[in-house]
C-alpha positions in Angstrom: -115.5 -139.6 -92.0 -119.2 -139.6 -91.9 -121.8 -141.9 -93.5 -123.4 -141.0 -96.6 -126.8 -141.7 -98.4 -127.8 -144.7 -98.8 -125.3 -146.1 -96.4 -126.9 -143.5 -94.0 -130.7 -143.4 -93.9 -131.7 -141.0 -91.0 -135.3 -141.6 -91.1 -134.8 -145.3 -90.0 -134.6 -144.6 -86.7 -137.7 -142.7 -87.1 -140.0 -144.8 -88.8 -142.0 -146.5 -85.8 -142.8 -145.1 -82.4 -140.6 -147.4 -80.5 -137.6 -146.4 -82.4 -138.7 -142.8 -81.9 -138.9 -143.0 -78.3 -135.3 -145.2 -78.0 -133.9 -142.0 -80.0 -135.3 -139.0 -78.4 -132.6 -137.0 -76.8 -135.1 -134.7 -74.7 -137.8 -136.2 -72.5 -140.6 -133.8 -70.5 -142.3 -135.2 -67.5 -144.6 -133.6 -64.7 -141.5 -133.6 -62.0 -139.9 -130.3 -64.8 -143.1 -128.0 -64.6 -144.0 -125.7 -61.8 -147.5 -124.1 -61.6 -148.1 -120.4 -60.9 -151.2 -119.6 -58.5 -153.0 -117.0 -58.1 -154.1 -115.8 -54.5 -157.5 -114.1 -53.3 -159.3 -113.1 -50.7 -162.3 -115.4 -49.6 -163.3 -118.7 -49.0 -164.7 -120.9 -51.7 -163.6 -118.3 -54.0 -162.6 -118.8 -57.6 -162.0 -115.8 -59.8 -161.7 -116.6 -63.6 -158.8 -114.4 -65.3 -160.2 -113.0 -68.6 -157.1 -112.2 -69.9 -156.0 -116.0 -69.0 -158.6 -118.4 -70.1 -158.5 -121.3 -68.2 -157.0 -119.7 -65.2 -158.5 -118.0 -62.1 -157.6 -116.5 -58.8 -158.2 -118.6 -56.0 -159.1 -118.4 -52.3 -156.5 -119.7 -49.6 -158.6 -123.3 -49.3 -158.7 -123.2 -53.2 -155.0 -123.2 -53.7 -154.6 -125.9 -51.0 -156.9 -128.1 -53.4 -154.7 -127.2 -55.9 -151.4 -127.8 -54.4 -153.0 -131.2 -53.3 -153.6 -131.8 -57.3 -150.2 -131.0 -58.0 -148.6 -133.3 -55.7 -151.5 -136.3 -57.6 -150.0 -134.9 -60.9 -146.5 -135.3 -60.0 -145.9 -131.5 -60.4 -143.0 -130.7 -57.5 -144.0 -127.0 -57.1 -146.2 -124.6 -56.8 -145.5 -120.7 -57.2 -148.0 -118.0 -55.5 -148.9 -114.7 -56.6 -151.7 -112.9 -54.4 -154.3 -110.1 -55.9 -154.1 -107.9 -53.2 -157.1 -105.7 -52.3 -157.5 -101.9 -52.6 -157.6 -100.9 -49.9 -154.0 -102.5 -48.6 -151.9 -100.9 -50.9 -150.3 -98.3 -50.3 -147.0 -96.5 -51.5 -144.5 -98.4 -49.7 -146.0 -101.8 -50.4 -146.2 -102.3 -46.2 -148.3 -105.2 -46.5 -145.9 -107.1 -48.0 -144.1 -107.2 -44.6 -147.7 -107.8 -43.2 -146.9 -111.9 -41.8 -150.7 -112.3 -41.7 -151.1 -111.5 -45.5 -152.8 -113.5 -48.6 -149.5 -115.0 -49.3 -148.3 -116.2 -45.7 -151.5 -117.3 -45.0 -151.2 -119.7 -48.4 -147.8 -120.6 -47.6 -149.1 -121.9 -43.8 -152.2 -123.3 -45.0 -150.5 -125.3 -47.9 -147.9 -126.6 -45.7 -150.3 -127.7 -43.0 -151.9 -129.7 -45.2 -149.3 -131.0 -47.7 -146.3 -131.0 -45.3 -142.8 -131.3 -47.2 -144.6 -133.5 -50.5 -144.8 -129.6 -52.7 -142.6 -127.6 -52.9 -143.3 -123.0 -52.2 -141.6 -120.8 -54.7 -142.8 -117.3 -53.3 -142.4 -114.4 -55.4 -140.4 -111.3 -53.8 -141.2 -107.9 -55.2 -143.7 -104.9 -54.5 -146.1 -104.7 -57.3 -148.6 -106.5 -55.7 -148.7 -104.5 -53.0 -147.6 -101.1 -54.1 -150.7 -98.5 -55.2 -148.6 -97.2 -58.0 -147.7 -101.1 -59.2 -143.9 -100.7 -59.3 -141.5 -103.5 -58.2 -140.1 -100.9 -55.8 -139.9 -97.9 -53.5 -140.1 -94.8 -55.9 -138.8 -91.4 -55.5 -140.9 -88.0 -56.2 -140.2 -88.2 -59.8 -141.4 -91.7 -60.0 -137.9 -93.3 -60.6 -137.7 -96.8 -58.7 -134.8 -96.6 -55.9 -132.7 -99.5 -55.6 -130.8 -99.7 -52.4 -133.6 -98.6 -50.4 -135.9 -101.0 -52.2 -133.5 -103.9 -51.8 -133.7 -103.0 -47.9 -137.3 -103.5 -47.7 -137.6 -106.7 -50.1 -135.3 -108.4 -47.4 -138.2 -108.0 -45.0 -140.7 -109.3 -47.5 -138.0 -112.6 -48.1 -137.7 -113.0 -44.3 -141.5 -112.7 -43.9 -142.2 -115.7 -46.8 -139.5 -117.7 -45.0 -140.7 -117.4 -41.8 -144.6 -118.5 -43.1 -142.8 -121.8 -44.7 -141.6 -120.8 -48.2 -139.6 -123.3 -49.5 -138.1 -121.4 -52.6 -137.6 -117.3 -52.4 -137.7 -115.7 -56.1 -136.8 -112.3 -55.9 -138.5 -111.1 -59.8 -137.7 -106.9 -58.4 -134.4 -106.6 -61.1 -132.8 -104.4 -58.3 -129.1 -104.7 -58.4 -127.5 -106.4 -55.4 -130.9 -108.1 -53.7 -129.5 -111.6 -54.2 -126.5 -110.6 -51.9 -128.9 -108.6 -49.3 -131.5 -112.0 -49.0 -129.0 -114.4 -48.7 -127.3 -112.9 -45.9 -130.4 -112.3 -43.9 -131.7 -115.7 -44.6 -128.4 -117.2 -43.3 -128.5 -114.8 -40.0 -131.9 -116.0 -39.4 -131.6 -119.4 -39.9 -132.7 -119.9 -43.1 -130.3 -122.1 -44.1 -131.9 -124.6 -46.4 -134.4 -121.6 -48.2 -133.5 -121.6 -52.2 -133.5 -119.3 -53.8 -134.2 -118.7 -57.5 -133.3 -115.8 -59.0 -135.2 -113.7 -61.4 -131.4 -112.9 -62.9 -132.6 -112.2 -66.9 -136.2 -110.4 -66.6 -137.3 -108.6 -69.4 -138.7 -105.7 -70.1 -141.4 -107.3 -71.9 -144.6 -106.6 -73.8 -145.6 -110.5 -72.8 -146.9 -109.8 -69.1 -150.3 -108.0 -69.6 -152.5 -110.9 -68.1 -150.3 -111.3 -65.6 -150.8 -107.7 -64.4 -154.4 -108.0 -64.6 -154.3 -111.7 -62.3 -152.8 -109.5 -59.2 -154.6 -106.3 -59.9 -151.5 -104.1 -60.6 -152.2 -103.5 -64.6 -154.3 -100.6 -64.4 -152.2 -99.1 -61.5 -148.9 -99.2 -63.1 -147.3 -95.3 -63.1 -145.0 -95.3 -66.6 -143.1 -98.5 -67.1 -140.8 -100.8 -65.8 -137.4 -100.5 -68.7 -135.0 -98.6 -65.7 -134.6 -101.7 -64.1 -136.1 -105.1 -66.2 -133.8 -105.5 -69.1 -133.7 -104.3 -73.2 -135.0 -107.0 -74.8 -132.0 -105.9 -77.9 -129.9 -107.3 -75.0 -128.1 -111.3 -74.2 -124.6 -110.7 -72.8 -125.9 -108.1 -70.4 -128.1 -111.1 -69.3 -125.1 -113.1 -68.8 -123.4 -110.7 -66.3 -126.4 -110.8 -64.5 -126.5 -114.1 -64.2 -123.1 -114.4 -63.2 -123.6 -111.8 -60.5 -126.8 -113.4 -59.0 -124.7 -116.6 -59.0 -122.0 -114.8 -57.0 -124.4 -113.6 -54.2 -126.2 -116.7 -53.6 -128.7 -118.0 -56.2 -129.2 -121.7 -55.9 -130.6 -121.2 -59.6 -131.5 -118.6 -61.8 -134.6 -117.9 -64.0 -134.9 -116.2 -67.7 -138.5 -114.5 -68.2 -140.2 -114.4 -70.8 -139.6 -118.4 -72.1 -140.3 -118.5 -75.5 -139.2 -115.1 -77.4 -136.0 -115.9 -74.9 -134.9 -119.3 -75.7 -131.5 -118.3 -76.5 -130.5 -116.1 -73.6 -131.8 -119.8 -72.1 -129.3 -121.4 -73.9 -126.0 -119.2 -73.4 -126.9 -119.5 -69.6 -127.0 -123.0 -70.1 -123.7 -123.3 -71.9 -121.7 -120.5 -69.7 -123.2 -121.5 -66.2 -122.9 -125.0 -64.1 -126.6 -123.7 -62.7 -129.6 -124.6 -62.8 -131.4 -122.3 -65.4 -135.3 -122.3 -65.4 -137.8 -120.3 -67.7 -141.1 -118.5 -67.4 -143.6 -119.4 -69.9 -145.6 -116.0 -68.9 -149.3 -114.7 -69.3 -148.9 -113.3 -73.0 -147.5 -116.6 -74.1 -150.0 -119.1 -72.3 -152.5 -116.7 -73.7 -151.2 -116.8 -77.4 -151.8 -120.6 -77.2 -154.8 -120.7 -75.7 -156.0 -118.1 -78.9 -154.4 -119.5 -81.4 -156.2 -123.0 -80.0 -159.6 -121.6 -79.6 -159.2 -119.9 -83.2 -158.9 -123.8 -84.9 -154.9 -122.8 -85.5 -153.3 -125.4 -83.8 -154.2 -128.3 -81.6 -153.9 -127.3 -77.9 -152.1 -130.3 -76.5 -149.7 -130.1 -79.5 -149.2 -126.8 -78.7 -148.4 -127.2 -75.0 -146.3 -130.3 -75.1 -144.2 -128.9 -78.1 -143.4 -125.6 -76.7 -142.6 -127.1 -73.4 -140.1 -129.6 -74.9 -138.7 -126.7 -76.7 -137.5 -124.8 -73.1 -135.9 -128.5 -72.3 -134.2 -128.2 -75.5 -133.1 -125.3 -74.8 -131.8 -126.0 -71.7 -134.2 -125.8 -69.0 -133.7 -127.8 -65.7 -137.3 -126.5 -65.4 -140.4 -124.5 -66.5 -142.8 -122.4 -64.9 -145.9 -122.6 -66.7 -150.0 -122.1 -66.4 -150.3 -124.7 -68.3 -149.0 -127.1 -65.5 -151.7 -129.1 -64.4 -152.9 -129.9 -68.5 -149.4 -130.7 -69.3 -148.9 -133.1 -66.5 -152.4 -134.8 -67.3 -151.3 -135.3 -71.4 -147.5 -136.5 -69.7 -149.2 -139.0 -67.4 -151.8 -140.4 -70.0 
């Protein structure tokens, strides 16, 4: 039997901030966030997004100055995205294979100069490179081929390794990839690369900015719903999960964050894996609006929605709002 009113007074234990902080069951610090970067061409380049206020695309040196402020922030990771020019994109996404391109040379220049203190999450998939800015190889009708696209992402995993990646994210949707990476890692000696698996991605209205930050938005031929997943859908995330568990993810990743909390949660409860979320462009965008539009405090806003994917169940968060969050966490 359970304590009753007046017996039981719940706000006691909320009534000073000490007390709060003895009580909270959820805590956030720096060492949960990883912060998405975006790659350029250049040197002493910095590109403000305009679709991501507060964000920009940097050059190679740039994002070693930022991986540098991650590690003084406490943040553990850093995840790299590179805006790929023109003129090296082409139909089969061939630079992606390319071991002298934007993101190898981050990966090397990051860990020349930050060794093993920061972690490299690398993402795996062709829209960065491809001219028609699908995650894949596509057929004459524009349909995106799996097996043959799974066959050259393995290249594009082995070429990230091989430059220093610490953490391989294949966010490509293809069925089977996980499998595919895994083994060739292992044959080529790979044997301590994560990686983290883009196992629930979404077919979601949320990336826009995102699109714009690499340069694939205005490329994009049709849309992306024959392999990223109906958003009407949660237990076909959950055999997805379990199948990317069963070829090899170390951990697995449900993108969007927010609108997804509860596919975060059913992981969480079904799987004995660590389960990270994307807090993507749309919904780092949405904050920073509703901020600038006098609707909410900003650092409310941040800190509240990131406690919310611990809540949920997050071992971790990928978020642009990284860097601010860790500053507000560390005083």
């Amino acid at each position: 039997m359970t304590a009753s009113y007046p017996a039981l007074r719940l706000r006691r234990s909320r009534a000073t901030g000490w007390s709060r902080a003895l009580h909270r069951e959820t805590v956030l610090t720096p060492a949960d966030l990883i912060w998405p970067l975006f790659v350029t061409e250049g040197q002493g380049v910095e590109e403000p997004i305009h679709s991501l206020p507060g964000v920009s695309r940097w050059s190679v040196d740039g994002i070693v100055a930022r991986a540098q402020e991650a590690i003084s922030l406490g943040i553990p990771c850093i995840a790299l995205f590179p805006n790929t020019q023109p003129d090296r994109r082409s139909n089969d996404g061939a630079e992606a294979f390319n071991p002298d391109n934007l993101m190898c040379r981050a990966i090397r220049a990051v860990r020349q100069e930050c060794g093993d203190r920061i972690g490299i999450l690398t993402d795996v998939a062709l829209d960065p490179y491809t001219a028609h800015g699908q995650d894949g190889l596509v057929d004459d009708d524009g349909y995106v081929l799996n097996d043959e696209t799974v066959a050259v992402l393995v290249d594009q995993a082995i070429n990230q390794a091989q430059a220093g990646a610490d953490i391989i994210a294949p966010s490509d949707m293809m069925d089977g990839r996980v499998k595919a990476i895994r083994m060739a890692l292992e044959m080529g000696g790979h044997h301590n690369v994560q990686i983290m698996a883009y196992a629930a991605k979404y077919a979601s209205a949320f990336y826009g900015p995102f699109r714009d930050a690499v340069g694939s938005g205005g490329l994009l031929k049709g849309d992306k719903k024959s392999y990223q997943m109906d958003p009407a859908n949660s237990e076909e995330a959950l055999r997805e999960v379990a199948l990317d568990i069963a070829e090899g993810a170390d951990s697995v990743m449900v993108k969007p964050g927010l609108p997804y909390l509860d596919i975060v949660a059913k992981v969480k409860a079904r799987f004995d894996v660590p389960v990270f979320a994307y807090q993507v462009s749309g919904e780092y965008a949405m904050i920073e609006a509703a901020a600038a539009a006098g609707a909410g405090d900003r650092d409310a806003l941040v800190l509240e929605t990131l406690m919310a994917f611990k809540r949920a169940g997050c071992t971790g968060i990928l978020t642009y709002h990284a860097a601010h969050a860790a500053r507000l966490l560390n005083g």
